[in-house]
VEXDRENDO-806349 format. One record per residue (C-alpha): residue number from 1; x, y, z negated. Coordinates in nm, 3 decimals. Example, Ala and Ser with C-alpha at 12.3 -4.5 7.8 and 13.67 -1.06 7.14 Angstrom:
# residues 2
+-------+---------+---------+---------+
! fimar !      xx !      yy !      zz !
+-------+---------+---------+---------+
!     1 !   1.230 !  -0.450 !  -0.780 !
!     2 !   1.367 !  -0.106 !  -0.714 !
+-------+---------+---------+---------+
# end
This chain:
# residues 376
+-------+---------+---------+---------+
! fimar !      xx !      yy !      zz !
+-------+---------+---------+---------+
!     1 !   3.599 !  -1.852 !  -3.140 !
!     2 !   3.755 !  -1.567 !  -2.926 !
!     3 !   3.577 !  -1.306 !  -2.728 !
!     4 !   3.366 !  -1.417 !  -2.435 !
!     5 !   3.456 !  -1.322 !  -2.078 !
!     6 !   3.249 !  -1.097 !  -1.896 !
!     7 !   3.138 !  -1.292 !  -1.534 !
!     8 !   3.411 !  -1.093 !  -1.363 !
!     9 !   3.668 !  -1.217 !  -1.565 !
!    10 !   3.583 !  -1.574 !  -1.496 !
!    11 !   3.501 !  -1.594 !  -1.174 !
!    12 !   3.576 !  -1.300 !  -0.925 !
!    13 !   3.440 !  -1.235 !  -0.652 !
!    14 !   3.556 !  -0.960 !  -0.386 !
!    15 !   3.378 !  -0.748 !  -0.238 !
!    16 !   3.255 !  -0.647 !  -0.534 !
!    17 !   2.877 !  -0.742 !  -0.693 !
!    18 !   2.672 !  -0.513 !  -0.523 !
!    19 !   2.870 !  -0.291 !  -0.334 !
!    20 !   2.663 !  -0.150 !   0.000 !
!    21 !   2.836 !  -0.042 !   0.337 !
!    22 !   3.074 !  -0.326 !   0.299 !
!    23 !   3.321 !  -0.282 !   0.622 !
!    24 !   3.332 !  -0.548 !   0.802 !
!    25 !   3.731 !  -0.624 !   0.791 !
!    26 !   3.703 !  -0.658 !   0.437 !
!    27 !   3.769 !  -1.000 !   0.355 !
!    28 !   3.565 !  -1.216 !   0.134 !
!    29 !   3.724 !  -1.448 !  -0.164 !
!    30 !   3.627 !  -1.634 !  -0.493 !
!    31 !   3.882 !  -1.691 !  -0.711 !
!    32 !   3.924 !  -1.777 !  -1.086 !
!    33 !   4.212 !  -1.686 !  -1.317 !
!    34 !   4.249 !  -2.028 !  -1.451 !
!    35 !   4.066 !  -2.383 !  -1.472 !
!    36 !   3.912 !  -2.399 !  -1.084 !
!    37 !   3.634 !  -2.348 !  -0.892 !
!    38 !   3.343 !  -2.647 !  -0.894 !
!    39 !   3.189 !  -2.486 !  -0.599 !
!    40 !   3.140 !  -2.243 !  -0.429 !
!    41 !   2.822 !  -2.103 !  -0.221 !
!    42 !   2.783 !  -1.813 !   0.034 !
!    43 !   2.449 !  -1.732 !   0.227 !
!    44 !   2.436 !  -1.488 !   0.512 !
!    45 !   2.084 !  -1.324 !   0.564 !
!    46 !   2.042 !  -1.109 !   0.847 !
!    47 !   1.692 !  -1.039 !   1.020 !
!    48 !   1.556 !  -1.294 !   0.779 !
!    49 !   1.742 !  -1.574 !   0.898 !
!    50 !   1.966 !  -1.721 !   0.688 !
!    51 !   2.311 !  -1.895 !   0.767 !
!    52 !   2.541 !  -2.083 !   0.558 !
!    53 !   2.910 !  -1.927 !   0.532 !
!    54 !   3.138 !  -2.269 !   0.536 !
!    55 !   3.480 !  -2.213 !   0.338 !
!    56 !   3.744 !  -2.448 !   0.141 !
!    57 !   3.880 !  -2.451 !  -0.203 !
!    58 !   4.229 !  -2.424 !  -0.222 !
!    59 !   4.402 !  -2.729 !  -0.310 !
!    60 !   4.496 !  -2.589 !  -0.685 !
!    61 !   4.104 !  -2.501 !  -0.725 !
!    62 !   4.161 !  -2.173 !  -0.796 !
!    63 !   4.072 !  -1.991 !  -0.444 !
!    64 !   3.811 !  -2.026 !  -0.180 !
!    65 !   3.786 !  -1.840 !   0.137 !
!    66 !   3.550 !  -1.868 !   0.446 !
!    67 !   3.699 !  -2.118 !   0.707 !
!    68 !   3.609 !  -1.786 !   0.960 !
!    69 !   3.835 !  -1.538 !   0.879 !
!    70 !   3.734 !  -1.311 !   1.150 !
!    71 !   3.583 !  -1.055 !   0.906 !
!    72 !   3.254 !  -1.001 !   0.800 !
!    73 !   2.851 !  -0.991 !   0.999 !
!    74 !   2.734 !  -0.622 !   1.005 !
!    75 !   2.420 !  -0.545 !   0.905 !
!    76 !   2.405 !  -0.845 !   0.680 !
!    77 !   2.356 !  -0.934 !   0.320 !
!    78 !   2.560 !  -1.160 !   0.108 !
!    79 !   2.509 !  -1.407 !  -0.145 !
!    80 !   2.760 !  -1.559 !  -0.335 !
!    81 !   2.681 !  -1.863 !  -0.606 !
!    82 !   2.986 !  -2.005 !  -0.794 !
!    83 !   3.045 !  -2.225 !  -1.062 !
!    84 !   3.406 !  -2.304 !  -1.232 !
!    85 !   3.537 !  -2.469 !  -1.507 !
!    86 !   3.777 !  -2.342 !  -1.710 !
!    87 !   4.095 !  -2.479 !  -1.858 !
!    88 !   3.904 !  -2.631 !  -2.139 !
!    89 !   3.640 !  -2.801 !  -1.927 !
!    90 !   3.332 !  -2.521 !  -1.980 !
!    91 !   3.109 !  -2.439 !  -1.742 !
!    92 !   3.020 !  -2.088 !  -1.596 !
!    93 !   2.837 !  -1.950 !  -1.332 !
!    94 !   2.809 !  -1.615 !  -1.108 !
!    95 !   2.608 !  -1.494 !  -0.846 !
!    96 !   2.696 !  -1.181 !  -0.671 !
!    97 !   2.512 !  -1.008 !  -0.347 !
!    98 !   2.665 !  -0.745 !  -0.122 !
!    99 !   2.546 !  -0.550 !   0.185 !
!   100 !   2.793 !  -0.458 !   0.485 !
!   101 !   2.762 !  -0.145 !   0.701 !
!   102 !   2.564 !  -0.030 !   0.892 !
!   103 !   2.635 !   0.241 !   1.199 !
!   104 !   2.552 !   0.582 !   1.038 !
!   105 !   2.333 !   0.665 !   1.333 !
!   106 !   2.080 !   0.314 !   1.256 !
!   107 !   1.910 !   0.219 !   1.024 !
!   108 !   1.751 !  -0.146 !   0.974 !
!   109 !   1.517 !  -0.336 !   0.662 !
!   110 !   1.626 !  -0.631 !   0.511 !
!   111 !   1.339 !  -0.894 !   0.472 !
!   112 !   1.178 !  -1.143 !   0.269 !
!   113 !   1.062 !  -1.435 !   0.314 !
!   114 !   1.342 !  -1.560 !   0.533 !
!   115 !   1.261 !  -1.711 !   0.861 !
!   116 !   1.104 !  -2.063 !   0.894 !
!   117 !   1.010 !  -2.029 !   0.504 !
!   118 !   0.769 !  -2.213 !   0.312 !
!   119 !   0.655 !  -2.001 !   0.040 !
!   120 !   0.392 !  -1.988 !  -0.165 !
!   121 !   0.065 !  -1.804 !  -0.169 !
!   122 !   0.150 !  -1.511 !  -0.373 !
!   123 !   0.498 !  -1.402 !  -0.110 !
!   124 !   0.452 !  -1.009 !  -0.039 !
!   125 !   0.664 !  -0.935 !   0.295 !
!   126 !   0.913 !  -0.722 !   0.166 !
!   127 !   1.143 !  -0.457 !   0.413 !
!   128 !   1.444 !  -0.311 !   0.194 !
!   129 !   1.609 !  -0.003 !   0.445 !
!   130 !   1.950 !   0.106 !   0.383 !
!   131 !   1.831 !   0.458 !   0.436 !
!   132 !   1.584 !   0.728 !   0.347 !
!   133 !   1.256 !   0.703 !   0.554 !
!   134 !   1.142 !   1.019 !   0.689 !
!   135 !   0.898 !   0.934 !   0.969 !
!   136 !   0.681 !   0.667 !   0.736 !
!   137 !   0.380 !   0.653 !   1.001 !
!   138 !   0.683 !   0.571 !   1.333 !
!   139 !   0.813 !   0.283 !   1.105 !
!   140 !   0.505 !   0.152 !   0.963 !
!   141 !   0.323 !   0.127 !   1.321 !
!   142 !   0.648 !  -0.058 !   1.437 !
!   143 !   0.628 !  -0.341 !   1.195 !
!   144 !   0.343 !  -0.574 !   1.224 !
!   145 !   0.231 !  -0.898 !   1.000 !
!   146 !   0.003 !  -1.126 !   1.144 !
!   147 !  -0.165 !  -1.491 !   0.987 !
!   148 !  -0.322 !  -1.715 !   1.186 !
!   149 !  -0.617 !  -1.809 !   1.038 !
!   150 !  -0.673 !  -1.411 !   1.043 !
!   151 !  -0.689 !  -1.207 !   0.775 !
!   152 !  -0.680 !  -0.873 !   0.707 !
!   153 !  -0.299 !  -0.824 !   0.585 !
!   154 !  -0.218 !  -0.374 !   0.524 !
!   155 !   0.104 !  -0.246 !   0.408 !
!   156 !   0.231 !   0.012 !   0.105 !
!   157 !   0.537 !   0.185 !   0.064 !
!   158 !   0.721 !   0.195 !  -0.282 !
!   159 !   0.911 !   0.551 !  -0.204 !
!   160 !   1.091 !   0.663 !   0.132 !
!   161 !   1.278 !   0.296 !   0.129 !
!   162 !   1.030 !   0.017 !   0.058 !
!   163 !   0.753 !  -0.113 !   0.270 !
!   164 !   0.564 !  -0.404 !   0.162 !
!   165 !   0.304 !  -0.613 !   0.311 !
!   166 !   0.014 !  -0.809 !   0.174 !
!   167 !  -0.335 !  -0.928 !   0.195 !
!   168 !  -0.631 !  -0.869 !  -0.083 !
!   169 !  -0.588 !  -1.192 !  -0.235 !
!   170 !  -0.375 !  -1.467 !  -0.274 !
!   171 !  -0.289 !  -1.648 !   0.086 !
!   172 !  -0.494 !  -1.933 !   0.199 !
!   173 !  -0.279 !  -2.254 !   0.180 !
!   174 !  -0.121 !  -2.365 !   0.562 !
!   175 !  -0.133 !  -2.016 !   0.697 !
!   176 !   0.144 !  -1.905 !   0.901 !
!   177 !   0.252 !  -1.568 !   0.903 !
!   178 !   0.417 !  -1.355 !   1.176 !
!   179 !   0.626 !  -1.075 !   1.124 !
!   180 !   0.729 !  -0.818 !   1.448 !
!   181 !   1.037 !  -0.572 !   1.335 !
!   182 !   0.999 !  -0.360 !   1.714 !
!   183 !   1.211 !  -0.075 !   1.505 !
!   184 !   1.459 !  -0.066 !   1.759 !
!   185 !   1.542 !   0.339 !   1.864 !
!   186 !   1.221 !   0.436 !   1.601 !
!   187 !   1.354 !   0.774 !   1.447 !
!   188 !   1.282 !   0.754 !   1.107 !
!   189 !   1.501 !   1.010 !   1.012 !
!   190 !   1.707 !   1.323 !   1.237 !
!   191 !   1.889 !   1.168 !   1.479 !
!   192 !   1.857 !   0.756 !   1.302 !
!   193 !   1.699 !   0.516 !   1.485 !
!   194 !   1.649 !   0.155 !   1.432 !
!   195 !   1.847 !  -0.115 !   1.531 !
!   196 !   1.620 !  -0.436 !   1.485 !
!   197 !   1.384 !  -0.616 !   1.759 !
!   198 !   1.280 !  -0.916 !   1.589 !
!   199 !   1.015 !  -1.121 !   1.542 !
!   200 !   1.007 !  -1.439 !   1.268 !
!   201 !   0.749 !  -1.681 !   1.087 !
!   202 !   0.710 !  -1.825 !   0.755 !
!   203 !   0.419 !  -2.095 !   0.597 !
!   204 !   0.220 !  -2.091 !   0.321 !
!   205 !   0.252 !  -2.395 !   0.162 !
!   206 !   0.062 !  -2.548 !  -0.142 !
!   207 !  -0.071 !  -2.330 !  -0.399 !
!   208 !   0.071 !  -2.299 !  -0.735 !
!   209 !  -0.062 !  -2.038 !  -0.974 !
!   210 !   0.133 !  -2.027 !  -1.389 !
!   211 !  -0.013 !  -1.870 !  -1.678 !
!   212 !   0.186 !  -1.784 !  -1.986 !
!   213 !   0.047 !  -1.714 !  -2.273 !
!   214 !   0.306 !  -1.530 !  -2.465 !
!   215 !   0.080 !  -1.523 !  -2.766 !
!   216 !  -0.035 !  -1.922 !  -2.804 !
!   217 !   0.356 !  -2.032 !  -2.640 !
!   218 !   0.242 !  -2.222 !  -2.371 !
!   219 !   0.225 !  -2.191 !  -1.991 !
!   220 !  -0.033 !  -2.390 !  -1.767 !
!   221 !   0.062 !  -2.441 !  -1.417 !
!   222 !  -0.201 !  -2.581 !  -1.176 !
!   223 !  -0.185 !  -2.680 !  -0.869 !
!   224 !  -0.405 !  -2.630 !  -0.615 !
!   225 !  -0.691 !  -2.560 !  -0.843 !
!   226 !  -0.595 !  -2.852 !  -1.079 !
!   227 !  -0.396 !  -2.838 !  -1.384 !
!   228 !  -0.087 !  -3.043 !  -1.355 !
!   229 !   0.021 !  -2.965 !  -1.707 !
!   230 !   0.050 !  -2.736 !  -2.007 !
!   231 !   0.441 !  -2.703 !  -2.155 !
!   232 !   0.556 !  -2.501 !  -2.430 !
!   233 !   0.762 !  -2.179 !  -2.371 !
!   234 !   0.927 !  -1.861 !  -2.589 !
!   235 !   0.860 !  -1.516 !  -2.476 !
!   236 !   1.014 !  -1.209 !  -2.603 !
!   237 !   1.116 !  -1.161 !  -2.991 !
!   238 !   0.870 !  -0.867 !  -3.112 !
!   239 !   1.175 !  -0.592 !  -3.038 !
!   240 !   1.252 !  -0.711 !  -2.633 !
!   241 !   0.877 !  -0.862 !  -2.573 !
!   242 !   0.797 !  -0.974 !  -2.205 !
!   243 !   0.574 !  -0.774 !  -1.914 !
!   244 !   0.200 !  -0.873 !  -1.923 !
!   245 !   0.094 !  -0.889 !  -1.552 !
!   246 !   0.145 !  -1.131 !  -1.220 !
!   247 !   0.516 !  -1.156 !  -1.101 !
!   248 !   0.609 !  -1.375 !  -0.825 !
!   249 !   0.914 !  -1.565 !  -0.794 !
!   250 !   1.177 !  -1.443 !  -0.552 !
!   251 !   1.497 !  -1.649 !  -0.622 !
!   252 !   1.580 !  -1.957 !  -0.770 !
!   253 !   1.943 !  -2.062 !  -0.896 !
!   254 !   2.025 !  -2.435 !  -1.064 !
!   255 !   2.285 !  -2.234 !  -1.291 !
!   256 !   2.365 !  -1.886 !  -1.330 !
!   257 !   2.505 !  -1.647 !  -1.613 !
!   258 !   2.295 !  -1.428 !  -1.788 !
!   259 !   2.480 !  -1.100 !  -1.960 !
!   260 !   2.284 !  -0.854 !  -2.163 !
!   261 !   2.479 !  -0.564 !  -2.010 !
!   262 !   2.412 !  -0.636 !  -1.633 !
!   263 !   2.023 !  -0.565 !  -1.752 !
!   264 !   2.082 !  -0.237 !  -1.965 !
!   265 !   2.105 !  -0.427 !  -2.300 !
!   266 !   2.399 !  -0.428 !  -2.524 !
!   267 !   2.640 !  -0.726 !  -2.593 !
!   268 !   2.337 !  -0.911 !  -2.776 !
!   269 !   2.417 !  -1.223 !  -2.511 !
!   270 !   2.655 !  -1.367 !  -2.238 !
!   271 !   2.577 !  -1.708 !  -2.197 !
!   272 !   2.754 !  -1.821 !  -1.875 !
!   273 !   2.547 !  -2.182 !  -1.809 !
!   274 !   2.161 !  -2.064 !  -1.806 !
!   275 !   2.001 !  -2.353 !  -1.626 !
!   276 !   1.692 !  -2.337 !  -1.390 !
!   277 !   1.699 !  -2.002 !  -1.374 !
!   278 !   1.380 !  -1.821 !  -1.181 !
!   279 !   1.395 !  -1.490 !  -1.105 !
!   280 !   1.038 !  -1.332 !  -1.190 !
!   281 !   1.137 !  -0.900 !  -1.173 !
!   282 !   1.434 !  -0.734 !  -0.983 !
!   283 !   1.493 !  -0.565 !  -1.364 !
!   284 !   1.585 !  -0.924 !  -1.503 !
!   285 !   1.294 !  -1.130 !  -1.599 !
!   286 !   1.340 !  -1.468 !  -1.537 !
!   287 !   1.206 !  -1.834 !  -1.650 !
!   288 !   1.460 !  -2.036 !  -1.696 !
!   289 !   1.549 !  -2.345 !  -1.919 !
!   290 !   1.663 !  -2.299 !  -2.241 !
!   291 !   1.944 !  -2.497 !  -2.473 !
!   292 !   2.047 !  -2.303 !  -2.736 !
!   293 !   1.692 !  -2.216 !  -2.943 !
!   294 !   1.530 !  -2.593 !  -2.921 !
!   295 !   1.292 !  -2.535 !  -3.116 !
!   296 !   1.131 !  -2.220 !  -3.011 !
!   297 !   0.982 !  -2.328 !  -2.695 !
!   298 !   0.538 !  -2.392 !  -2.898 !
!   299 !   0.645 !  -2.284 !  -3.163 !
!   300 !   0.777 !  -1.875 !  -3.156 !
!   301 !   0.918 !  -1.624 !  -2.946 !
!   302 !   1.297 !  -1.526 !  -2.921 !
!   303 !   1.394 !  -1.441 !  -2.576 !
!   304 !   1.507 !  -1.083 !  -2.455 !
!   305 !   1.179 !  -1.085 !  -2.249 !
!   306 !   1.220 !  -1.380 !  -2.047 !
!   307 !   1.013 !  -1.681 !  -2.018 !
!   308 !   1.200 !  -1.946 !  -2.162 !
!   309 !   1.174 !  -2.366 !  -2.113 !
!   310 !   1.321 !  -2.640 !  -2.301 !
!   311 !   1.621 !  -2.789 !  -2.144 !
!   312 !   1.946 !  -2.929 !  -2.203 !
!   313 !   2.302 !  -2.809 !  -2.156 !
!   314 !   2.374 !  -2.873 !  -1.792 !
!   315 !   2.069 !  -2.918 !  -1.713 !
!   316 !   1.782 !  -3.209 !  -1.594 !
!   317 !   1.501 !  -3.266 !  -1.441 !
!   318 !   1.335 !  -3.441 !  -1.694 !
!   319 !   1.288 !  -3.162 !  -1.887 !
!   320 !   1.027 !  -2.920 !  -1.913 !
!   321 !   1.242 !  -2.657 !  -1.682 !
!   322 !   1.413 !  -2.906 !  -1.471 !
!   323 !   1.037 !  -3.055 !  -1.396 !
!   324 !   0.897 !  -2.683 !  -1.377 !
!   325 !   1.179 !  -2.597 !  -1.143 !
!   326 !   1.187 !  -2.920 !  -0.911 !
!   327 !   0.778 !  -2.772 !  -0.855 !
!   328 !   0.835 !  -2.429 !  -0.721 !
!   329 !   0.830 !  -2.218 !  -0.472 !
!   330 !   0.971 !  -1.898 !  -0.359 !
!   331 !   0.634 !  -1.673 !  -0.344 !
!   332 !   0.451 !  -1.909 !  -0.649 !
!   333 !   0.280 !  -1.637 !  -0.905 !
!   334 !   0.324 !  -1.657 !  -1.271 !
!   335 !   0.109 !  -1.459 !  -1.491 !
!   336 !   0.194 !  -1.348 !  -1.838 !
!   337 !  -0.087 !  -1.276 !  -2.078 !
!   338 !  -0.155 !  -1.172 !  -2.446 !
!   339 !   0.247 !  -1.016 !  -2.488 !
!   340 !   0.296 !  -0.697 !  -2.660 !
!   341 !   0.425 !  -0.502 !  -2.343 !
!   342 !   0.254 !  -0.305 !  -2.081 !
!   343 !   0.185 !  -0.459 !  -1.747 !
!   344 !   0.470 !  -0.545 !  -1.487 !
!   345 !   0.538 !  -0.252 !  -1.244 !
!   346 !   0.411 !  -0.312 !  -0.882 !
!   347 !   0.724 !  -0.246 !  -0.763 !
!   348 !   0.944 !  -0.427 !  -0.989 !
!   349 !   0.971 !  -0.715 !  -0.795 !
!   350 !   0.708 !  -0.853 !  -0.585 !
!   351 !   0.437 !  -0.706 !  -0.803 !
!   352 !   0.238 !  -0.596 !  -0.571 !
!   353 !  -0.027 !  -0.814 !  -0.702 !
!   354 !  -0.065 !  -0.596 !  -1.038 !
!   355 !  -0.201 !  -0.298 !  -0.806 !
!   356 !  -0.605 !  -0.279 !  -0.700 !
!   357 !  -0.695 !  -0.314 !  -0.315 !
!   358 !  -0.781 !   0.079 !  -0.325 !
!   359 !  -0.473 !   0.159 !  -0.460 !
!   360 !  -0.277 !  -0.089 !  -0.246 !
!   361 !  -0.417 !   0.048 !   0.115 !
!   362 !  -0.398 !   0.426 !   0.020 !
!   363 !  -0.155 !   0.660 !   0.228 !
!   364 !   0.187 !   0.708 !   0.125 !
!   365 !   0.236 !   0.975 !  -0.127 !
!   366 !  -0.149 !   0.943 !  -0.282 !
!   367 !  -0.075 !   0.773 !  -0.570 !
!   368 !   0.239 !   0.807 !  -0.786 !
!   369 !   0.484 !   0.497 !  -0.876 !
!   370 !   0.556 !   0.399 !  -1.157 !
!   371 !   0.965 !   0.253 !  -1.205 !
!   372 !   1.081 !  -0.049 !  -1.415 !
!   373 !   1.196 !   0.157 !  -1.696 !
!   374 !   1.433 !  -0.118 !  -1.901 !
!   375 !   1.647 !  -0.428 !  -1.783 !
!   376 !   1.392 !  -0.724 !  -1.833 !
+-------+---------+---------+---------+
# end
């Protein structure tokens, strides 16, 4: 069996996988180097509101581009999701993101949820800026998040480019929440002002809470106060164990490739058709179904410290992850107890939920942060 290809190599994607300041004449492109493209994917976020990028497949299969070719949004972040076959019918997968530029003078967040969202009750309102905030109180006091019913919903900043926003506890189920970006001409830095004047809403729909228990191999995932069932799952081997703590899921892909590399490992994996993948940490944790180690899932622990289910190559929904994954929501918490790991970091992530209500409303610069230190 030769040497795997690395996800470039199958499928590439230009710009490149998380370039920033992307100009906006650059033009965007999928393309494989043989076999052809299954399909292709691009999502276009900008203040929270997302937009599908329509493009065509080349009639070889080898080539898409966007049917726009007028350039590229400013201001705006990418996603790209692709899946190919190659020339001996196997299946891969890649997902890229990119940011384009920005005017030096401006500076804006990039938020989650995205607008008209449901999500469920464990979403933190996240702001990403593309530059260094100098003038924290000007920017926090131009960003509010309301719910209606009320509650009492106060903000923290992760460093000089991360402001999130939550309340004490979980959301109530049905709330909607309002988010006001009034950041336009805000300095929050010598001579950069913002550029946004936006205001956007997202639900709070059902609640689903998960608990793994990395110890006993299981994970029980109830539903509005209910248990709606208790499935097996492998954590992390004893060397590359998994976080303890509450991590909330932020993205959810039907396939993807997972490579050790792209999360500070060394060549230990590259498997380029993970199905059901959830992303749990912005370091690499994720839950996702699992083919390859059948029988782990109850019975022991072999991941690289993610959570994983038993599924099939290709995936399906009747399987534990297919039926896991057909049940979630963006913003659902999963907990992971009894592993051999410290806790999550707050701001790995949405982990906001792994930091006390004192610690969470204190001024900026009170209490230091602590920085996902590995890729899991």
């Amino acid at each position: 069996m030769g040497k795997p290809r690395s996800p470039a190599d199958a499928i590439r994607v230009t710009p490149d996988d998380g370039s920033k300041g992307v100009k906006g004449e650059e033009q965007l492109q999928v393309e494989v180097p043989d076999g052809r493209l299954e399909s292709v994917k691009v999502v276009r976020v900008q203040d929270a509101r997302e937009q599908n990028v329509p493009g065509r497949i080349d009639e070889d299969g080898m080539t898409w581009k966007p049917l726009d070719d007028g350039g590229l949004a400013l201001a705006a972040k990418y996603s790209v999701d692709a899946v190919a076959l190659d020339g001996h019918g196997r299946r891969s997968a890649r997902h890229t993101t990119f940011t384009t530029q920005v005017p030096d003078e401006r500076f804006i967040g990039y938020v989650s949820p995205e607008n008209r969202s449901t999500v469920g009750t464990g979403m933190i309102v996240s702001l990403e800026f593309n530059q260094e905030i100098e003038n924290l109180q000007a920017v926090q006091r131009a960003i509010s998040v309301t719910a209606k019913p009320a509650v009492d919903v106060r903000p923290h900043w992760f460093g000089k480019t991360r402001l999130d926003f939550r309340p004490e506890k979980y959301w109530k189920p049905g709330t909607k929440v309002t988010v006001g970006l009034r950041l336009r001409d805000v300095e929050a830095a010598p001579g950069v002002y913002g550029l946004q004047d936006k205001s956007f809403s997202f639900t709070i729909g059902r609640s689903q809470t998960s608990l793994v228990d990395a110890a006993e191999h299981t994970m029980e995932v109830r539903r509005d106060g209910e248990v709606l069932s208790t499935v097996p799952i492998t954590a992390g081997a004893p060397k590359t164990t998994t976080y303890n703590g509450k991590m909330v899921v932020t993205e959810m892909l039907e396939v993807t490739r997972m490579n050790s590399r792209t999360v500070g490992f060394g060549g230990e994996y590259n498997i380029p058709d993970v199905p059901h993948a959830i992303r749990l940490t912005t370091s690499g944790t994720f839950l996702h179904g699992n083919y390859w180690s059948p029988d782990a899932p109850g019975n022991t622990n072999v991941s690289h410290g993610c959570v994983g289910l038993r599924d099939v190559k290709g995936g399906s929904s009747q399987t534990p992850a297919g039926w896991f994954f057909d049940r979630t929501l963006i913003g659902d918490v999963v907990e992971v107890v009894n592993s051999d790991d410290k806790k999550v970091a707050p701001d790995n992530g949405l982990g906001g939920w792994n930091m006390g209500w004192k610690e969470w409303t204190a001024p900026p610069g009170s209490e230091p942060e602590s920085k996902p230190a590995d890729g899991r």
